[in-house]
NUZA-552006 format. One record per residue: residue in three letters; x, y, z of N, C-alpha, C in turn. Coordinates in steps of 0.05 Angstrom, whole numbers, padded with zeros to 5 digits, always signed. Atoms other than C-alpha are relative to their C-alpha. Layout:
ALAXYZXYZXYZ;...
END
This chain:
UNK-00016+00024+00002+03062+02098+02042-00020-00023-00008;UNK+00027+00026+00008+03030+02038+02004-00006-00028+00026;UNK+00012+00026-00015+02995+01979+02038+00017-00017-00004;UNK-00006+00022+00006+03033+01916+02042-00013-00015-00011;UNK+00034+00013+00013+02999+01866+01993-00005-00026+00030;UNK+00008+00013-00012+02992+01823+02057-00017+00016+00030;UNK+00020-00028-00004+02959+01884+02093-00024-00003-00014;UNK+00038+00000+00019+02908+01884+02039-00011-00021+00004;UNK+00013+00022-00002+02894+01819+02039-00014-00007+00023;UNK+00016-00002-00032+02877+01825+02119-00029+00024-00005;UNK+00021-00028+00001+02838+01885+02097-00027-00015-00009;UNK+00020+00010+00025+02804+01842+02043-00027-00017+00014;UNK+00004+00028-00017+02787+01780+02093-00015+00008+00024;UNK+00026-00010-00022+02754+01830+02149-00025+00009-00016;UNK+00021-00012+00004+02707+01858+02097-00022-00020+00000;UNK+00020+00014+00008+02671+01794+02084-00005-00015+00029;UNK+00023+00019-00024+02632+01737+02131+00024-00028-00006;UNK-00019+00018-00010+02674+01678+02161-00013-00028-00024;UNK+00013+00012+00015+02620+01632+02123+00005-00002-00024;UNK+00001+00005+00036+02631+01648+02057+00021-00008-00002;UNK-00015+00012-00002+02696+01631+02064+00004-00029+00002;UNK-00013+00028+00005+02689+01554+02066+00002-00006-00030;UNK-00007+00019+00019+02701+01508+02021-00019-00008-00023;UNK+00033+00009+00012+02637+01514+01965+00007-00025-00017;UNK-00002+00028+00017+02671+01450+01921-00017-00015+00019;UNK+00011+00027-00011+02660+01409+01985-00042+00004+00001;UNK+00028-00002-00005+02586+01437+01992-00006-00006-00031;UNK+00013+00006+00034+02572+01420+01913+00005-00030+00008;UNK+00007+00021-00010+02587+01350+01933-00021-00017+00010;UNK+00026+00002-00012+02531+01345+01978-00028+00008-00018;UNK+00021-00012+00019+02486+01385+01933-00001-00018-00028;UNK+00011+00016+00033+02493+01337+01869-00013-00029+00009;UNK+00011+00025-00012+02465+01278+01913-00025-00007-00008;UNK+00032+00012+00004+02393+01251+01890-00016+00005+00029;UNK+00014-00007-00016+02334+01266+01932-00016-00026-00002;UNK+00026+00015+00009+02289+01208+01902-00022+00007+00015;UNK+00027-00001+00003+02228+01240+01893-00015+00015+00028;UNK+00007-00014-00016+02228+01282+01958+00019+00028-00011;UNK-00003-00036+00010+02224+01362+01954+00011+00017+00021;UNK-00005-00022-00034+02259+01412+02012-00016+00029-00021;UNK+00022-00027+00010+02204+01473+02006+00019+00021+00020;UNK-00012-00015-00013+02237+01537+02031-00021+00020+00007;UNK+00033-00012-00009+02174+01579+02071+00020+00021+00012;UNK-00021-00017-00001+02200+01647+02066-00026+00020+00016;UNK+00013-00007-00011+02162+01709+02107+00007+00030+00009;UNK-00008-00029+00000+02170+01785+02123-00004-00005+00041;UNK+00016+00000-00034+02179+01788+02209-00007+00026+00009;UNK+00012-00029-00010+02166+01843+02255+00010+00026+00001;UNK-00014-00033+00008+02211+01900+02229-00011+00000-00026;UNK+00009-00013+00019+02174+01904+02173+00016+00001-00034;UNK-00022-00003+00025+02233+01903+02133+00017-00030-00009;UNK-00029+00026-00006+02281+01836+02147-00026-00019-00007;UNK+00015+00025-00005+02261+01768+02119+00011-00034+00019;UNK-00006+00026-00017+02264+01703+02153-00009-00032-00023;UNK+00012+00025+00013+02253+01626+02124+00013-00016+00023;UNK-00005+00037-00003+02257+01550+02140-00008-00009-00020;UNK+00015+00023+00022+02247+01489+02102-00002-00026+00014;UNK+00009+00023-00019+02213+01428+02114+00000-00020-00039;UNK-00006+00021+00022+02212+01360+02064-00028-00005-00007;UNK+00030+00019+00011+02147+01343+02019+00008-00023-00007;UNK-00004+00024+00019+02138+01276+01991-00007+00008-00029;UNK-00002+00001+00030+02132+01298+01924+00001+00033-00010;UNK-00005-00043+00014+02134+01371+01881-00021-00001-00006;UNK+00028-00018-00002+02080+01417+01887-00004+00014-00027;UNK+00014-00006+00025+02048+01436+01830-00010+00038-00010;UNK+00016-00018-00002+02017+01493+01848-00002+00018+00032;UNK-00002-00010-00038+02019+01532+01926-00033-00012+00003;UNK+00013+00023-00009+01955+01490+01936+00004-00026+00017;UNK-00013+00026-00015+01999+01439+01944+00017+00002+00028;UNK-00026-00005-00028+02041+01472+01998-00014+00005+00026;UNK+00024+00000-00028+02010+01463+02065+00014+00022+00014;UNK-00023-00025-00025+02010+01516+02124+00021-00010+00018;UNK-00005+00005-00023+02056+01515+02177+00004+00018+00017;UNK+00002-00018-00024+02079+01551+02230+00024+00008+00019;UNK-00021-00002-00007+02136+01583+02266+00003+00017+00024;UNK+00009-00025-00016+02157+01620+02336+00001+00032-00003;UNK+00005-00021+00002+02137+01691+02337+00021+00018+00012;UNK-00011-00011-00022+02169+01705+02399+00029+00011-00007;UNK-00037+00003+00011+02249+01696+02362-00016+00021-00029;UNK+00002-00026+00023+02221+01745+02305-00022+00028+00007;UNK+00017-00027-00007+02182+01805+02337-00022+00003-00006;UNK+00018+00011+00009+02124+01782+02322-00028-00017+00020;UNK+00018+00011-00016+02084+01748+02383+00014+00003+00031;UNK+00004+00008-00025+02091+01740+02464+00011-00025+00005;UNK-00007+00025-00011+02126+01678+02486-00015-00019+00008;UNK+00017+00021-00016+02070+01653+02532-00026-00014-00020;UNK+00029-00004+00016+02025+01657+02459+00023-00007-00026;UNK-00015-00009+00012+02083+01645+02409+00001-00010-00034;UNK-00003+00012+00027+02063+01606+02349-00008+00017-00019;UNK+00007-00022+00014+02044+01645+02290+00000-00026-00028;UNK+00005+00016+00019+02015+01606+02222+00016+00016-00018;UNK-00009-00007+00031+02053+01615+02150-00020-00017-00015;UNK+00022+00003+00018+01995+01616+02100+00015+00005-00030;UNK-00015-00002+00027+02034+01601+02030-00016+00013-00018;UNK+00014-00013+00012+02016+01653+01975+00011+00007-00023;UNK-00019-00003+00031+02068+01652+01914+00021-00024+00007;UNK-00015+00025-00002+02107+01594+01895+00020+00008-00019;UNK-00018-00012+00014+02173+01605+01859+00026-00025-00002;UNK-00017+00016+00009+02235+01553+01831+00018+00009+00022;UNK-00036-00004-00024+02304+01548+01886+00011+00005-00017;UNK-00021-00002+00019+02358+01576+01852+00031-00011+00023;UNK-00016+00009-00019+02398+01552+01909+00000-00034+00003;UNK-00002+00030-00009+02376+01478+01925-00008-00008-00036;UNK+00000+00011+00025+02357+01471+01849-00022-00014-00005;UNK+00008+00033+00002+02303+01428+01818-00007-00023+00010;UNK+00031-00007+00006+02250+01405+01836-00011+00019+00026;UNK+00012-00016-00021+02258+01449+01899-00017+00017+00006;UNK+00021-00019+00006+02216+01503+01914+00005+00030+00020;UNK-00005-00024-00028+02218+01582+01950-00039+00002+00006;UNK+00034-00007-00005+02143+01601+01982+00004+00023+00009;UNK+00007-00017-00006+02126+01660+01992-00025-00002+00027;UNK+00030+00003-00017+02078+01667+02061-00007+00028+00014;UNK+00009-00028-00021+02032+01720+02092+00007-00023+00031;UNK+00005+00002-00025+02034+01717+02172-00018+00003+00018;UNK+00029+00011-00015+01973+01693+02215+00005+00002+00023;UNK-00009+00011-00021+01974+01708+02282-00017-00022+00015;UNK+00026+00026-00012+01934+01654+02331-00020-00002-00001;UNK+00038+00013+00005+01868+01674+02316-00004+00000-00021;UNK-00001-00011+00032+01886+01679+02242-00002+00020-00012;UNK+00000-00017+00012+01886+01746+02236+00031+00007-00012;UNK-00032-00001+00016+01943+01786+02194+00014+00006+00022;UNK-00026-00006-00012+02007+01798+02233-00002+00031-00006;UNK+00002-00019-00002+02016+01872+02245+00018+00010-00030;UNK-00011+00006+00041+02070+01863+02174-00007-00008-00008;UNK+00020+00014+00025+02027+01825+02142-00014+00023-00022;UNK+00017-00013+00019+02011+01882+02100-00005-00010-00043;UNK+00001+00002+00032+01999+01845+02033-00036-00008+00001;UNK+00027+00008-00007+01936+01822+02070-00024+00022-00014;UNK+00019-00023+00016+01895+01894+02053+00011+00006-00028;UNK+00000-00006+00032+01936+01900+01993-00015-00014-00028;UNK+00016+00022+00017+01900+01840+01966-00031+00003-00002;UNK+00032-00008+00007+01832+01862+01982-00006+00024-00024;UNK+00004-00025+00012+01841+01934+01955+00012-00006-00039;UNK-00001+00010+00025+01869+01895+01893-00015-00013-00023;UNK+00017+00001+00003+01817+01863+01889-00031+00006-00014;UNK+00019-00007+00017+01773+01907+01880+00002+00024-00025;UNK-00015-00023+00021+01810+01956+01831+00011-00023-00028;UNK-00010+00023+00024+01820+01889+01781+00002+00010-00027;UNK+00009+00002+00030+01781+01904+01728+00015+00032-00011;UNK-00015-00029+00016+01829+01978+01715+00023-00011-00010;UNK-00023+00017+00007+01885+01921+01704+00028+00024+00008;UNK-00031-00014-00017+01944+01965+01756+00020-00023-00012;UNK-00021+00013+00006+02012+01946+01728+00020+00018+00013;UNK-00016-00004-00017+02063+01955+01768+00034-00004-00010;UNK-00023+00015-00005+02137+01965+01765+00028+00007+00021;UNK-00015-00015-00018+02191+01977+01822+00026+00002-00004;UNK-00030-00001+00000+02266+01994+01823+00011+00001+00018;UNK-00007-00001-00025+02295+01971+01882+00038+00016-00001;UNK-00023-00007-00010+02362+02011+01899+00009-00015+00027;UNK-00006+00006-00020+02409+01976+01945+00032+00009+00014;UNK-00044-00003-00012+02490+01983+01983+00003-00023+00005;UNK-00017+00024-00008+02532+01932+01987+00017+00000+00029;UNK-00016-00007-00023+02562+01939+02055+00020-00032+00007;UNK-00023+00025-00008+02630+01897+02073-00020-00011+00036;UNK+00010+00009-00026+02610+01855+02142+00012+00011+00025;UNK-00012-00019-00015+02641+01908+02179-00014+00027+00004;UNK+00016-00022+00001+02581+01954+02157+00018+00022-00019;UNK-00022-00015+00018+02635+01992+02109-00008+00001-00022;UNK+00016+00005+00017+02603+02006+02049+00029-00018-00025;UNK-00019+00023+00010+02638+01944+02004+00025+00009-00021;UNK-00028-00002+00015+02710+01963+01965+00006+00031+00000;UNK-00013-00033-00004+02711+02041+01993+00025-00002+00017;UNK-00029-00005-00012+02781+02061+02023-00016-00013+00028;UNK+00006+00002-00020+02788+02033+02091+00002+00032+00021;UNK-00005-00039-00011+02798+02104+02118-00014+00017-00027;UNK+00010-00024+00021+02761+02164+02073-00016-00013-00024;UNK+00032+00008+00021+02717+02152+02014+00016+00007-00018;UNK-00011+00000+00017+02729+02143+01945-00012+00030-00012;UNK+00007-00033+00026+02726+02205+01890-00028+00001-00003;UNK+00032-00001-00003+02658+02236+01887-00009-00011-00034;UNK+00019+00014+00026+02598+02220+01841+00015+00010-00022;UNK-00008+00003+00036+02603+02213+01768+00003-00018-00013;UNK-00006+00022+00022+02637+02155+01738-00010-00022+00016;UNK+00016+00029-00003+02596+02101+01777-00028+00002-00002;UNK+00022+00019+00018+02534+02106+01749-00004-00018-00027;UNK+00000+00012+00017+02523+02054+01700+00034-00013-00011;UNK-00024-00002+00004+02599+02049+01705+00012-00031-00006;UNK-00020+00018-00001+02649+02002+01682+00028-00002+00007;UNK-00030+00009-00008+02718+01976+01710+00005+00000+00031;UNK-00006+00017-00026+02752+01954+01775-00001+00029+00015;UNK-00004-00022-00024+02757+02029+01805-00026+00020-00010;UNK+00029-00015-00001+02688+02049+01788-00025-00016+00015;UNK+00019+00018-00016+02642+01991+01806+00006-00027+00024;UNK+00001+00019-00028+02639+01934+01873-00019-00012-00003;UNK+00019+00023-00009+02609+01876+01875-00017-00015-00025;UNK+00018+00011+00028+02587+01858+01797-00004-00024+00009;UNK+00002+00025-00010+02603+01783+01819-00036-00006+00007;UNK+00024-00005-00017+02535+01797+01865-00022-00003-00021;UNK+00026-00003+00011+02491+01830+01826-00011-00021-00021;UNK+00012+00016+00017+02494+01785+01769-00009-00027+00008;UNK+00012+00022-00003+02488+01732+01804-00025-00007+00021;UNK+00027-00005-00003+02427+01754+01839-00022+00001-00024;UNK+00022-00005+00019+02397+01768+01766+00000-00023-00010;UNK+00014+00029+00013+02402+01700+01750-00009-00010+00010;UNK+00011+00020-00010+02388+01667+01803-00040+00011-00003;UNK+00034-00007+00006+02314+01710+01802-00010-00003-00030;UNK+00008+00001+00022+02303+01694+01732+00005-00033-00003;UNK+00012+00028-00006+02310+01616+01746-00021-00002+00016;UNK+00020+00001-00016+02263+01630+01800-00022+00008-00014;UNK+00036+00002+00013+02208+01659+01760-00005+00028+00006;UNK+00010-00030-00012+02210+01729+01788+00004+00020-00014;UNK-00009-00017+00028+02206+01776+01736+00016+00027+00007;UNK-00032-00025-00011+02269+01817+01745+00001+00004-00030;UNK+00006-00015+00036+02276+01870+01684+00022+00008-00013;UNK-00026-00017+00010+02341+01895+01687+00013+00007+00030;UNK-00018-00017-00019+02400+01921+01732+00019+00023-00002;UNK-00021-00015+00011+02449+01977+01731+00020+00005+00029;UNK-00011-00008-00017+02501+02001+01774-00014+00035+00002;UNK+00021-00022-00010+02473+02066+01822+00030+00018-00006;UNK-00006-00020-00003+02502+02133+01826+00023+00005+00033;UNK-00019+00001-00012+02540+02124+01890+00021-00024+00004;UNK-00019+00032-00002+02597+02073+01893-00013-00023+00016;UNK+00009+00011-00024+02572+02006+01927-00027+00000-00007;UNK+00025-00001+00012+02501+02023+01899-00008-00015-00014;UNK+00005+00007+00018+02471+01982+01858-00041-00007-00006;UNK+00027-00001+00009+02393+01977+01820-00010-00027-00018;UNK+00023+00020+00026+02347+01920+01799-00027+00012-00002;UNK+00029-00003+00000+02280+01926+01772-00020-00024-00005;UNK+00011+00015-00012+02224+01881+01780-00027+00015-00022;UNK+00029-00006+00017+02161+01883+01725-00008+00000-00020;UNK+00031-00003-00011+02110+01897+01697-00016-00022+00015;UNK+00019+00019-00018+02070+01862+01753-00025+00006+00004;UNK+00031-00006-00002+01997+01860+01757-00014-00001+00031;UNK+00005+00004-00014+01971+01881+01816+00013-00008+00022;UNK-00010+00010-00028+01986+01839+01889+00027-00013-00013;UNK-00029+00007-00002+02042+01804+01851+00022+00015-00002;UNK-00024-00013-00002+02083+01867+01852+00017-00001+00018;UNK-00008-00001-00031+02087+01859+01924+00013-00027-00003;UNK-00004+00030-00010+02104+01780+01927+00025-00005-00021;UNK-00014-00001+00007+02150+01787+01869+00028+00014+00006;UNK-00029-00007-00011+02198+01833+01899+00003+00003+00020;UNK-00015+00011-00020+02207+01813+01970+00005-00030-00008;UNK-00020+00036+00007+02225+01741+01936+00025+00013-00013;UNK-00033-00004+00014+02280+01782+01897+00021+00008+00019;UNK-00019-00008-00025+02297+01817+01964+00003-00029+00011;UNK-00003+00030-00023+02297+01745+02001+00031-00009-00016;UNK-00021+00009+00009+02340+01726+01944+00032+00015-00005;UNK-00030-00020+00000+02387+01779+01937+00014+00002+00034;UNK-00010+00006-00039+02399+01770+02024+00014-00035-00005;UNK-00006+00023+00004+02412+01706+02001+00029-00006-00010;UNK-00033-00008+00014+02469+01713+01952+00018+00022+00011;UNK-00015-00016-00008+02498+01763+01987+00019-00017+00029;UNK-00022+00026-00016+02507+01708+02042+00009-00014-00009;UNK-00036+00012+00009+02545+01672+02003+00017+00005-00011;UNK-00031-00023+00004+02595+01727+01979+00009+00003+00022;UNK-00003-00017-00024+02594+01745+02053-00002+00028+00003;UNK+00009-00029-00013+02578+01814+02049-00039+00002+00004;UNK+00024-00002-00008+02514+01849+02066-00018+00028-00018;UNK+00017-00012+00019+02456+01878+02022-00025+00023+00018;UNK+00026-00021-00019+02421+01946+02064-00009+00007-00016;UNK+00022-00012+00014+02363+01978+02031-00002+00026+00030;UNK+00009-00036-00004+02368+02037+02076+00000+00022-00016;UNK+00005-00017+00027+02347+02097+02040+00023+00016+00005;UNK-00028-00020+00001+02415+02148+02064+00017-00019+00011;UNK-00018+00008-00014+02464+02095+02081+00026+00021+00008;UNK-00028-00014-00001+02519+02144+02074-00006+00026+00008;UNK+00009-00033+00001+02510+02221+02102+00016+00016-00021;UNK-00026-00018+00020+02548+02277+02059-00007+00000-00028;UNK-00003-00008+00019+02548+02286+01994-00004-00013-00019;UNK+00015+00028+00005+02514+02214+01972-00020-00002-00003;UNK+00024+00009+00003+02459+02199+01940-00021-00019+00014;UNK+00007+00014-00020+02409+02161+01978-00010-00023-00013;UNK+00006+00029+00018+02373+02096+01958-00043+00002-00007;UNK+00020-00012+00002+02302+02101+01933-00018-00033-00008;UNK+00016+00023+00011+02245+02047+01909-00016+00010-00024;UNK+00014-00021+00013+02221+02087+01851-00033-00017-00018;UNK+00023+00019+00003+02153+02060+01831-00011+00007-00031;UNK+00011-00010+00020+02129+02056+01757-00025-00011-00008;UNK+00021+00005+00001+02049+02054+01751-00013+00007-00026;UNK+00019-00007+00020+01990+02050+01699-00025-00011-00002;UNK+00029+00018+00008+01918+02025+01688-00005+00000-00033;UNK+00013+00006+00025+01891+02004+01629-00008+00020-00016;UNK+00014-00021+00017+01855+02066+01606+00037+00024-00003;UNK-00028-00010+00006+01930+02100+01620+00018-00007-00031;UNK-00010+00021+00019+01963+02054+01574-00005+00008-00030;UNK+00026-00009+00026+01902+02074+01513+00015+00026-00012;UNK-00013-00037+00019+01925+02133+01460-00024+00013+00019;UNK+00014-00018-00018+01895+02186+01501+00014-00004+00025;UNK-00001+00008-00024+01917+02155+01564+00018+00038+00027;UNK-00019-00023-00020+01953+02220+01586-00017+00015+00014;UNK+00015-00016-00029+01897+02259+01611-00013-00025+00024;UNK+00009+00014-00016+01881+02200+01653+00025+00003+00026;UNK-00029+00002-00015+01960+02196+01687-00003+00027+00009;UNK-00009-00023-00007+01952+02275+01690-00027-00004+00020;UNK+00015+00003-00029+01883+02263+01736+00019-00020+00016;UNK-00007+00014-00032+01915+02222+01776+00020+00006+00017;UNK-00014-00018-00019+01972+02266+01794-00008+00021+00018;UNK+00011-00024-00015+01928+02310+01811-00006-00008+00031;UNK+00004+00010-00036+01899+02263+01864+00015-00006+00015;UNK-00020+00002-00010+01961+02247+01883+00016+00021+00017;UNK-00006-00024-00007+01977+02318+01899-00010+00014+00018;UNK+00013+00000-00023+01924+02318+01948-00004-00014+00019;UNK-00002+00015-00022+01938+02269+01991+00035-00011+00004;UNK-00034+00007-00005+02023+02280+01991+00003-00006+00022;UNK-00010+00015-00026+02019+02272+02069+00001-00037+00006;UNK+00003+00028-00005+01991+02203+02072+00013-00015-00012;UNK-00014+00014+00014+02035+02177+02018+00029-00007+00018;UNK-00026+00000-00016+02098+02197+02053+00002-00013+00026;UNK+00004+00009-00032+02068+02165+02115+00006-00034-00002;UNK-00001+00031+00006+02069+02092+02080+00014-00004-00012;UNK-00016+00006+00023+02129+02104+02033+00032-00010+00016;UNK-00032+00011-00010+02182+02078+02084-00013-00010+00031;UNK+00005+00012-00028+02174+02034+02152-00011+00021+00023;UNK-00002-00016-00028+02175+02088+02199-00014+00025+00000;UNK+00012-00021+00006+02122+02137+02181+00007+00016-00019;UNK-00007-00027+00014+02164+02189+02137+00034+00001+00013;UNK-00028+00000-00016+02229+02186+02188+00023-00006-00022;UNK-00024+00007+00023+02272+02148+02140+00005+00017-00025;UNK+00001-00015+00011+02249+02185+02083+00006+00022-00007;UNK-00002-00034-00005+02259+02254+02110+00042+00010+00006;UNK-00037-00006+00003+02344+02238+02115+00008-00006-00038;UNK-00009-00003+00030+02337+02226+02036-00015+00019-00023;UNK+00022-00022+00019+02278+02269+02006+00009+00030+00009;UNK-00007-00029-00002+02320+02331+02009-00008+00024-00015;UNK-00010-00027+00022+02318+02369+01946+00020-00009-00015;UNK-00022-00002+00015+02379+02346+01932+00008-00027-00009;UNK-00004+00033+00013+02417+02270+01896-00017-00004-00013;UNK+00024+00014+00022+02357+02273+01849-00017-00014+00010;UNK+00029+00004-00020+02298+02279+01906-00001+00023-00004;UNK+00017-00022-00002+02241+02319+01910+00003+00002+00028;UNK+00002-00001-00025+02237+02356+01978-00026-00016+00018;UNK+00019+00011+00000+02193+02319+02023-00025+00005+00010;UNK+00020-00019-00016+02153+02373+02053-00022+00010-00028;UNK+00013-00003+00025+02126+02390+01975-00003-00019-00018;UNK+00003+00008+00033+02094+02359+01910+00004+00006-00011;UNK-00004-00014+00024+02113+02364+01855+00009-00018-00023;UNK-00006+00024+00027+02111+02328+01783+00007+00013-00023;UNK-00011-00019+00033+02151+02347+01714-00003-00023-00014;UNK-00012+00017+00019+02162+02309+01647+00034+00003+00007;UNK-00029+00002+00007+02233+02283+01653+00019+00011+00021;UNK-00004-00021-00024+02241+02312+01723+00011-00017+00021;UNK-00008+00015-00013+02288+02272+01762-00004+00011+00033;UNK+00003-00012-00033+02279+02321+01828-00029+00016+00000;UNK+00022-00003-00008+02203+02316+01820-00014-00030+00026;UNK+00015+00028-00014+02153+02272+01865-00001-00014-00024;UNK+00008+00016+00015+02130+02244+01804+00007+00007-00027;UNK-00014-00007+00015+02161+02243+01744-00008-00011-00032;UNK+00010+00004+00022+02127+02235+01671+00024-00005-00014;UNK-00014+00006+00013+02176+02199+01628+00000+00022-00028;UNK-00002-00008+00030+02200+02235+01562-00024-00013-00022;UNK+00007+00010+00020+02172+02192+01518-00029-00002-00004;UNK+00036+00003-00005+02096+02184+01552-00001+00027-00005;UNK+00002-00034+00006+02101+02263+01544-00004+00000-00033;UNK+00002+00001+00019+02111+02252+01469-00027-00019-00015;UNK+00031+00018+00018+02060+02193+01453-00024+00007+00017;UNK+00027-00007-00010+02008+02217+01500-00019-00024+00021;UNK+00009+00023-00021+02000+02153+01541+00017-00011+00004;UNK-00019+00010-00013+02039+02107+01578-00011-00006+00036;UNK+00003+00005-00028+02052+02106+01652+00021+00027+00015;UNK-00012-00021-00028+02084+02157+01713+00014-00018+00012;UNK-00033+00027-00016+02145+02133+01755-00011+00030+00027;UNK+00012-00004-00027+02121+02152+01838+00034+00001+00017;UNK-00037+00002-00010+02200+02173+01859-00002+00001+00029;UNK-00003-00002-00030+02184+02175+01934+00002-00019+00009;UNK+00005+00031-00022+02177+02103+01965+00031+00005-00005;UNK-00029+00009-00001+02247+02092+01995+00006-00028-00008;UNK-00016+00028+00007+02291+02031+01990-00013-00020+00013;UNK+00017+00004-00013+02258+02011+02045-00025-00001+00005;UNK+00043-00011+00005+02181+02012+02030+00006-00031+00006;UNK+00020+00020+00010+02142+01956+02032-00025+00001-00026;UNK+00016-00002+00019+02112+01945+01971-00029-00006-00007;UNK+00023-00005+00001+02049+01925+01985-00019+00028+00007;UNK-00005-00027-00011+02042+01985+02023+00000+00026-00013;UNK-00007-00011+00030+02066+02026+01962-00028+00000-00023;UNK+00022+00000+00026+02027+01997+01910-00032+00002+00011;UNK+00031-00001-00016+01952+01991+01959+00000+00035-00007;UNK-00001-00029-00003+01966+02066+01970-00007+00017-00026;UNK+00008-00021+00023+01976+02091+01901-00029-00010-00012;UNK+00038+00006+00014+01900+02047+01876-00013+00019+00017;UNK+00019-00013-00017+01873+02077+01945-00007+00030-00013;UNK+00001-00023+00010+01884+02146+01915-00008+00005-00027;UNK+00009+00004+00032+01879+02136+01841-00028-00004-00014;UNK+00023+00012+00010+01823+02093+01831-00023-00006+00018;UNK+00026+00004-00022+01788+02084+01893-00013+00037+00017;UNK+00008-00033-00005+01787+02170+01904+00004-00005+00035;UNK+00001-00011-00024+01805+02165+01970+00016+00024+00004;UNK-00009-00029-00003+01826+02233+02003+00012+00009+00019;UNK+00000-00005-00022+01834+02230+02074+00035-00016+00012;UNK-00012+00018-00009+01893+02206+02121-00003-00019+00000;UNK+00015+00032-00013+01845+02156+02144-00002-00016-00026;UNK+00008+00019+00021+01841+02093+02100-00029-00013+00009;UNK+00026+00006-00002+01766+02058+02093+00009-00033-00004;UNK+00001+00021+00007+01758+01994+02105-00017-00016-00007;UNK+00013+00013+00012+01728+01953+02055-00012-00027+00008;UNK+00018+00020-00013+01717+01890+02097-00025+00005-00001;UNK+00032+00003-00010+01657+01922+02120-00021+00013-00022;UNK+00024-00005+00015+01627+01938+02052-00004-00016-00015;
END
């Protein structure tokens, strides 16, 4: 028996956030007001899940030029998992500067690592070693690019426009799909891809994913540490717009059990000598090294050691298992997967299909130089401080 259309409309009105629901004319109002010549800076930050971001903003007297211009500050620890109460301040050390696509002109987003009281990094602060180990791997010029997979989940945790009871028709017609009973939530995405391309954040492309509710941006070529700083500003921003649709943007890697694809971070790498006609036997050493240190990868390619990973690196949805390596040309259920085309010209770059949705990308990209270019071999990582 069909739904009443005033049924649906109750249906429609639980999936989203009470918030989004006001009134955005009257908030454009407010928003077209003059600032004279003062800036709201938005000081954005990764807390202590490793995964979830946090901000504030505070008022400069004038626009920053440069993150030079953006002074530290500082925020409690204790309200983000992150410090002790009786000890609770924690510094934000600004480290990428990026345009508001929200407050507009001449505003600003910051990017910050996390300091705890004696200035060391925050236990998430991992962009901190990614910047050394970047460092010193410069001169191979690492380019970087990531594909974040995400779900749209209604604010009910429901993944966003599936039946309220049972699930829609299996895979097939929503990848890359068009029309109202294939894809959810275009509204969103696109307007996440613009707002990160007023910001400055080199976003490359999007598509709709393989399970309904799915959807994929990419993010690159980034050089080095800005792979990392560029796409938790696109994650900050896409948590962003999603609050004001009112639904909610997970990057877990299996949101769904059954018969669903999972969500992945697929990583596409190269150095300089890669890149060069020839470059292929360079990409093919480095799978190799890669093939010798599959445990430790899997140990840094999702928050939780391998846990997360190990409910989507089956074998199966177009994953490699996660207990084996293994790399093909054109091999969607390999670890690592040599594009067609670098197979044909003999250089190029390798796409790294294991980091989940959930990685940290500094984390990610440190890991694959550690192996690549710096020959490390071991679980253990070396630390370069002390050389």
């Amino acid at each position: 028996m069909p739904r009443s259309p005033a049924r649906s409309r109750r249906a429609i009105a639980m999936s989203v956030s009470h918030s989004s629901r006001l009134n955005k004319l009257v908030r454009e109002q407010y928003m077209r007001l003059p600032q004279d010549g003062l800036v709201q800076v938005t000081y954005v930050w990764i807390d202590g899940s490793g995964e979830g971001v946090r901000c504030k903003s505070r008022t400069l007297d004038k626009e920053p030029k440069s993150i030079e211009d953006v002074p530290e500050w500082n925020f409690d620890g204790s309200s983000t998992a992150q410090a002790e109460g009786s000890n609770s301040d924690m510094f934000l050390v600004p480290v990428r500067m990026f345009r508001d696509p929200f407050c507009l002109d001449p505003n600003k987003l910051v990017l910050c690592e996390v300091l705890k009281y004696n200035r060391k990094p925050a236990e998430t602060n991992l962009r901190h070693t990614c910047k050394k180990v970047m460092d010193l791997v410069k001169d191979s010029h690492p380019w970087f690019g990531m594909e974040q997979e995400y779900t749209l989940l209604g604010i009910n945790g429901h993944p966003y426009g599936w039946p309220d009871n049972g699930f829609p028709g299996p895979q097939g017609p929503y990848y890359c799909g068009v029309g109202a009973d294939k894809v959810y939530g275009r509204d969103i995405v696109e307007s996440h891809y613009k707002a990160c391309l007023y910001a400055g954040v080199k976003i490359c492309g999007t598509n709709a994913e393989v399970m309904p509710s799915q959807w994929e941006f990419q993010v690159g070529p980034c050089e080095g540490i800005e792979m990392g700083d560029h796409l938790w500003m696109a994650r900050f921003i896409l948590h962003r717009v999603c609050e004001d649709f009112g639904v909610v943007a997970t990057l877990d890697p299996k949101p769904m059990t059954g018969n669903w694809n999972g969500a992945g971070c697929h990583t596409n790498y190269s150095t300089e000598e890669m890149r060069r006609e020839g470059g292929l036997k360079h990409i093919e050493a480095a799978i190799e090294k890669l093939s010798k240190r599959h445990d430790y990868h899997i140990c840094v390619y999702d928050p939780r050691g391998g846990r997360d990973n190990s409910r989507r690196l089956t074998g199966h949805h177009e994953t490699s298992n996660i207990f084996e390596f293994s790399a093909g040309v054109a091999n969607r259920g390999a670890s690592i997967r040599i594009p067609r085309q670098v197979g044909q010209d003999g250089y190029g770059y390798f796409e790294d299909r294991r980091p989940a949705a959930n990685c940290d990308p500094y984390a990610v990209t440190e890991a694959i130089m550690r192996t690549t270019v710096l020959n490390e071999t071991s679980v253990e990582t070396k630390d370069y401080a002390d050389h």
